[in-house]
C-alpha positions in Angstrom: 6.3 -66.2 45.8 5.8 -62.5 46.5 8.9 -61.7 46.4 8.9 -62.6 43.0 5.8 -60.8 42.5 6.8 -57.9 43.3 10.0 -57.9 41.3 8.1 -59.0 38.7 5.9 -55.9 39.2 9.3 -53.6 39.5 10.3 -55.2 36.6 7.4 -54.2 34.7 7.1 -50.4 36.1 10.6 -50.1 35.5 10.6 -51.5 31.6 7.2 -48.9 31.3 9.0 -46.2 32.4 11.9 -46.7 30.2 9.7 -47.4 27.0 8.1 -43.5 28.1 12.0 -41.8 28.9 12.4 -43.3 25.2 9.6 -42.6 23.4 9.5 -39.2 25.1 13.3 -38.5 24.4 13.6 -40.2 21.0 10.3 -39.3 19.2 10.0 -41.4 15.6 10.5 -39.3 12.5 6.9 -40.1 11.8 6.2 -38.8 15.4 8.5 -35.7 15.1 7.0 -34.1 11.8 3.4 -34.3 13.1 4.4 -32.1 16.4 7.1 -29.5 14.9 6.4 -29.1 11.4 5.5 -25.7 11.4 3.5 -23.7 8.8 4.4 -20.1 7.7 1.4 -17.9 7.4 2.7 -14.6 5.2 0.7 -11.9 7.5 -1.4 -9.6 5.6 -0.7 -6.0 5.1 -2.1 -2.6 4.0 -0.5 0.4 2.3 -1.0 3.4 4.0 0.6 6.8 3.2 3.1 8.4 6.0 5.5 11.8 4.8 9.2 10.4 4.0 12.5 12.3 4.8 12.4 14.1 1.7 8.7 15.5 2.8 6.7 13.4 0.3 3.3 11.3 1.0 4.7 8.4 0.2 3.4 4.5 -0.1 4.5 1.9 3.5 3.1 -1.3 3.8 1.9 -2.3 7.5 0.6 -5.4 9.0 -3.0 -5.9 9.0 -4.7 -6.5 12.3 -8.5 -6.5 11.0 -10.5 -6.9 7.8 -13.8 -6.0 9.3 -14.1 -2.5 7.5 -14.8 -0.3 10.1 -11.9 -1.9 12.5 -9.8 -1.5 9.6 -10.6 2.3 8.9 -10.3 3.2 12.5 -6.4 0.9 12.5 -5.1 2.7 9.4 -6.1 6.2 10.9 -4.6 5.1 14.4 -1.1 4.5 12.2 -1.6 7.9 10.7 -2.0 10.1 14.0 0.7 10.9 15.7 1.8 9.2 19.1 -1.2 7.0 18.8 -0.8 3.9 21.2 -1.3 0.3 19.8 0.0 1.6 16.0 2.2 -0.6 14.0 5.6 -0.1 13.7 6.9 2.9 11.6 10.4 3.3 10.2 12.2 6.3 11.5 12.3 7.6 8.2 8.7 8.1 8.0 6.3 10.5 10.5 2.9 10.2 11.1 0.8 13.2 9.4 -2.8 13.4 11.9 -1.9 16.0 15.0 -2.2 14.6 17.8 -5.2 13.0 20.2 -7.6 13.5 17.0 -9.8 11.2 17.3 -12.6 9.3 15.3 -15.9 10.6 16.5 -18.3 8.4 14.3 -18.3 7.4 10.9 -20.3 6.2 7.9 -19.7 4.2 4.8 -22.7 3.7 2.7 -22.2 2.8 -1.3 -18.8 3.2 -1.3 -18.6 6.7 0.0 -17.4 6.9 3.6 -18.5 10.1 6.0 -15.6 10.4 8.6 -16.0 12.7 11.5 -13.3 13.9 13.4 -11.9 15.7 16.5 -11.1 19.7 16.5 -7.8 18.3 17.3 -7.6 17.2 13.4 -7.2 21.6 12.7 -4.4 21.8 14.8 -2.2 20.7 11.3 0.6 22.8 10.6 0.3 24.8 7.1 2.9 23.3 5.3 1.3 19.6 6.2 -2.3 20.2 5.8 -2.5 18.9 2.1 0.1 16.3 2.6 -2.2 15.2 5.3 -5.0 15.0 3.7 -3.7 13.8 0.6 -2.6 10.7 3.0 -5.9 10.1 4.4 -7.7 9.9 1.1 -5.3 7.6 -0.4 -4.6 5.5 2.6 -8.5 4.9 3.2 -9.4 4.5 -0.3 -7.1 1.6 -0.4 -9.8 -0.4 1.4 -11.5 -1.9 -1.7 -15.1 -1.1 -0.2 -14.6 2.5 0.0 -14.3 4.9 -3.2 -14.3 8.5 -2.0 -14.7 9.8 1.7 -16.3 13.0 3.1 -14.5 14.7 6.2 -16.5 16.4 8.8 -14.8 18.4 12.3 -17.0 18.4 15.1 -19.9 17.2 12.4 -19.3 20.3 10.2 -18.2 19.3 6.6 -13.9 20.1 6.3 -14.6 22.7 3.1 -11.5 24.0 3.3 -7.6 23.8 4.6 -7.7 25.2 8.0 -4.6 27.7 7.3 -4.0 28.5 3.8 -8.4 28.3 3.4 -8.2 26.4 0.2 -11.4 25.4 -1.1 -11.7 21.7 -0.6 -14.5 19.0 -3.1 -17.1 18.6 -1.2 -16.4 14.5 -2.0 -12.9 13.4 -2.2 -11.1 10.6 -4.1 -7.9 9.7 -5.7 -8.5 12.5 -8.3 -7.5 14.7 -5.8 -3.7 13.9 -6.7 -0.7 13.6 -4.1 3.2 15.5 -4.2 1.6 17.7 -7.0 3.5 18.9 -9.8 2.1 22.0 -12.1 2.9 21.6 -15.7 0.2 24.2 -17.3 0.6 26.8 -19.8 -3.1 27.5 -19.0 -6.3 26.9 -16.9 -7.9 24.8 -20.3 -8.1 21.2 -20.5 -6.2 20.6 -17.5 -5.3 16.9 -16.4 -4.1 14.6 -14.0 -1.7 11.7 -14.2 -0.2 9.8 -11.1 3.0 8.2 -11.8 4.4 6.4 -8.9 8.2 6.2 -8.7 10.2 3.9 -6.2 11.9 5.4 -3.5 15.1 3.7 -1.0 16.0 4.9 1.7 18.3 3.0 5.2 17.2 -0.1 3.5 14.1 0.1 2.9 12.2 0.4 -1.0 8.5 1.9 -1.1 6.6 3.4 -3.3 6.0 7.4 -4.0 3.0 9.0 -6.1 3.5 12.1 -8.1 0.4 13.7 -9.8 1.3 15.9 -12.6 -1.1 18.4 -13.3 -0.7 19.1 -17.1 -2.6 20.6 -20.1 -1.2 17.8 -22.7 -3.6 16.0 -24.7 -2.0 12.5 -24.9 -3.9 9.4 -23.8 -3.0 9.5 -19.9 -1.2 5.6 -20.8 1.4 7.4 -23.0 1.9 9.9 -20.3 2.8 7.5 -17.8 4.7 5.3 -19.9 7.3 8.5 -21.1 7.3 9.7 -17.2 8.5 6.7 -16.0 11.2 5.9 -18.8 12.7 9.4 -17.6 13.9 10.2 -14.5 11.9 13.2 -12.9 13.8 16.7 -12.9 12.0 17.7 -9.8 12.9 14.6 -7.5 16.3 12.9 -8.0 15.7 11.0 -5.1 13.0 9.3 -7.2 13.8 6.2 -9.2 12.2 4.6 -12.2 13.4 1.1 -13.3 11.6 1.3 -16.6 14.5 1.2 -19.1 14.6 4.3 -21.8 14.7 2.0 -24.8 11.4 0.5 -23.6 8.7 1.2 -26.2 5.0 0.9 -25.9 4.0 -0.7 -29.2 0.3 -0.4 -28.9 -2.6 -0.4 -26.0 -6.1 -1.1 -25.6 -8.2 0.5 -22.0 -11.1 -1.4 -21.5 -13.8 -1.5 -18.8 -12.0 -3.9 -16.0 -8.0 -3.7 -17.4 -5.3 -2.2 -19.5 -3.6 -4.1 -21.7 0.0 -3.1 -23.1 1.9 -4.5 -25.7 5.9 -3.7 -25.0 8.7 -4.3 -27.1 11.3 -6.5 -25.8 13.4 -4.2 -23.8 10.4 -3.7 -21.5 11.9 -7.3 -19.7 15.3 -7.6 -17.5 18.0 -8.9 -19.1 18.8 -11.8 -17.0 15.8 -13.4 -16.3 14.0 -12.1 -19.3 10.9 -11.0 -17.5 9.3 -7.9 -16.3 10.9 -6.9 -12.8 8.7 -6.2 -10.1 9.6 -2.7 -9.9 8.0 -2.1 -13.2 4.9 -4.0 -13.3 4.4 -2.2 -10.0 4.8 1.1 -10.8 2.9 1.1 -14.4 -0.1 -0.9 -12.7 -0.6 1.8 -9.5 -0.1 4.5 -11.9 -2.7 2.8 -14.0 -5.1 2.4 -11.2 -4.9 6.0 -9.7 -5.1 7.5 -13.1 -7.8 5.5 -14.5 -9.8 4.1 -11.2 -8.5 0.1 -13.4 -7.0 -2.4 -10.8 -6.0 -4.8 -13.4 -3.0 -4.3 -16.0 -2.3 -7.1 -18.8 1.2 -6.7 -19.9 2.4 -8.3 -23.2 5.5 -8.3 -25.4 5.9 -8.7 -28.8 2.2 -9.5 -28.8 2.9 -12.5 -25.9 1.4 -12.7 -22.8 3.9 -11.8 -20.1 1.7 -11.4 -16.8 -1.7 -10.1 -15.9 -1.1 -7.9 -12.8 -3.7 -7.5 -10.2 -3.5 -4.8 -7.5 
C-alpha cells in the first residue's frame, strides 16, 4: 500500500513536472504574444545646429534625453561644446562649435526670453568661428518652443560684441539674426532678410542647411523664397533644392498662425503625385525663420494637399 503511494506520488510529481518542461518550452500562441510582442517607441529628437565639412551651420537632428526646459537647454549646449562628455553622437562630418570646458554658469528664461551665462572659456572662439558659433546657439536654443530670443552674458557681463573681429552684437538675439549670410545689397536702404534652407548630403547622411540672404528687394519675403529655392544657389553647389523650376506659385495668403500657398501642379512628384518631403520641409522652415509662422498650408490647383506643422 505504500508502495503504491508513493509511486502514485512519483507519478504525480513526475506528470507536474512535465506539464511545467511543456508549458515552459512550448508556450501557446496566445501565451507567446502577451510576453514578446514588443512595441516600437520612435525616440524623440531635437535639431540642433553643428558646422558641416563645407564650414556651414547647418541643421542635425539628435536624440532627446529631457523635455524639462532647463535640462534640455543645458543637453543641447553640452552637444554644441566641444569634447563634452555624455553628448550624443555626432557624425564625423560635423564639429562641435563651443571651445572647450565652457560651461553654463546659471541661466534664466522668463517670457520667452532666456539670459544664458557662460564661462570665459566661451571667448576662447577662434575668429573665423565666432559668428558661426553664435549663429548656432541662437538657432539651436530657439528651437525649444518656450524660448524666443536669448541674451548671452560671460562671467555675468552682457556678450556685446565678437570677441575678435569686436562686432557689435543686439543686445537681444533671435532668428533675425540670420545664419551662412549672404550679401545681396546695392545699398544700406530697405535692407531684408530671407532664410532659405536648402538640403545638404553628405557619407549618407541628408540634413538641412539655412542660408539668410541679406537683400534690398522689395518682393513679399514668400516670393523670395519660393524663386530661391526653384534655383540652385551660385554660391553653394553643394546645396540642393528639390523644388522643380516649372513649379509656380499661383497665389498666397500670410495670416496670423500660417501660410497658405496655392501651387500649380508641378509643385507634386511625379510618381506619387504629392509634395516630397524635401519640399514641404524646406518651404515650411524657410517660412518659419522668415516670418516667426510654424504652420504652412500647401494647396494645388486650389486643393488641399497638406497642412505642415513644424
Amino acid at each position: 500500500m505504500l508502495k503504491r503511494l508513493a509511486l502514485k506520488k512519483i507519478i504525480i510529481t513526475s506528470l507536474s513536472f512535465l506539464i511545467l518542461l511543456i508549458i515552459y518550452f512550448f508556450p501557446s500562441s496566445d501565451s507567446y504574444n502577451v510576453n514578446t510582442t514588443l512595441t516600437y517607441i520612435e525616440p524623440e529628437t531635437i535639431p540642433i545646429y553643428l558646422i558641416d565639412n563645407n564650414d556651414l551651420v547647418s541643421r542635425f537632428e539628435v536624440i532627446k534625453q529631457n523635455n524639462e526646459t532647463s535640462n534640455l537647454i543645458d543637453e543641447i549646449i553640452n552637444n554644441l561644446t566641444v569634447d563634452s562628455k555624455n553628448s550624443s553622437h555626432i557624425p564625423s562630418n560635423f564639429k562641435k562649435i563651443i571651445p572647450k570646458n565652457t560651461k553654463i554658469i546659471s541661466k534664466e528664461l522668463k517670457e520667452g526670453l532666456l539670459k544664458i551665462n557662460f564661462s570665459k572659456e566661451l571667448l576662447n572662439v577662434s575668429k573665423e568661428n565666432e559668428e558661426k558659433m553664435i549663429e548656432a546657439i541662437i538657432f539651436s536654443l530657439t528651437e525649444i518652443k518656450d524660448i524666443t530670443k536669448i541674451m548671452i552674458f560671460v562671467e555675468g557681463k552682457t556678450l556685446k560684441e565678437l570677441p575678435n573681429s569686436k562686432k557689435i552684437l543686439p543686445n537681444t538675439l533671435d532668428r533675425s539674426y540670420g545664419i551662412n549670410k549672404v550679401y545681396e545689397i546695392e545699398s544700406m536702404k530697405d535692407i531684408s532678410k530671407i532664410t532659405t534652407y536648402y538640403v545638404s548630403k553628405m557619407d549618407g547622411y541628408s540634413y538641412f542647411t539655412p542660408v539668410t540672404t541679406v537683400t534690398n528687394l522689395k518682393n513679399e519675403k514668400v516670393e523670395v523664397i519660393i524663386e530661391k529655392l526653384k534655383s540652385s544657389p551660385t554660391y553653394q553647389t553643394n546645396l540642393i533644392s528639390y523644388l522643380a523650376s516649372s513649379a509656380e506659385l499661383l497665389d498666397y495668403e500670410i495670416l496670423e498662425n500660417s501660410v497658405n500657398l496655392s501651387f500649380n501642379n508641378q509643385v507634386l512628384s511625379l510618381d506619387e503625385n504629392e509634395i516630397i518631403e524635401e519640399v514641404k520641409y524646406s518651404i515650411a522652415l524657410s517660412i518659419r525663420d522668415t516670418y516667426n509662422i510654424n504652420e504652412t498650408i500647401f494647396y494645388v490647383d486650389n486643393m488641399l494637399i497638406d497642412a505642415f506643422f513644424i
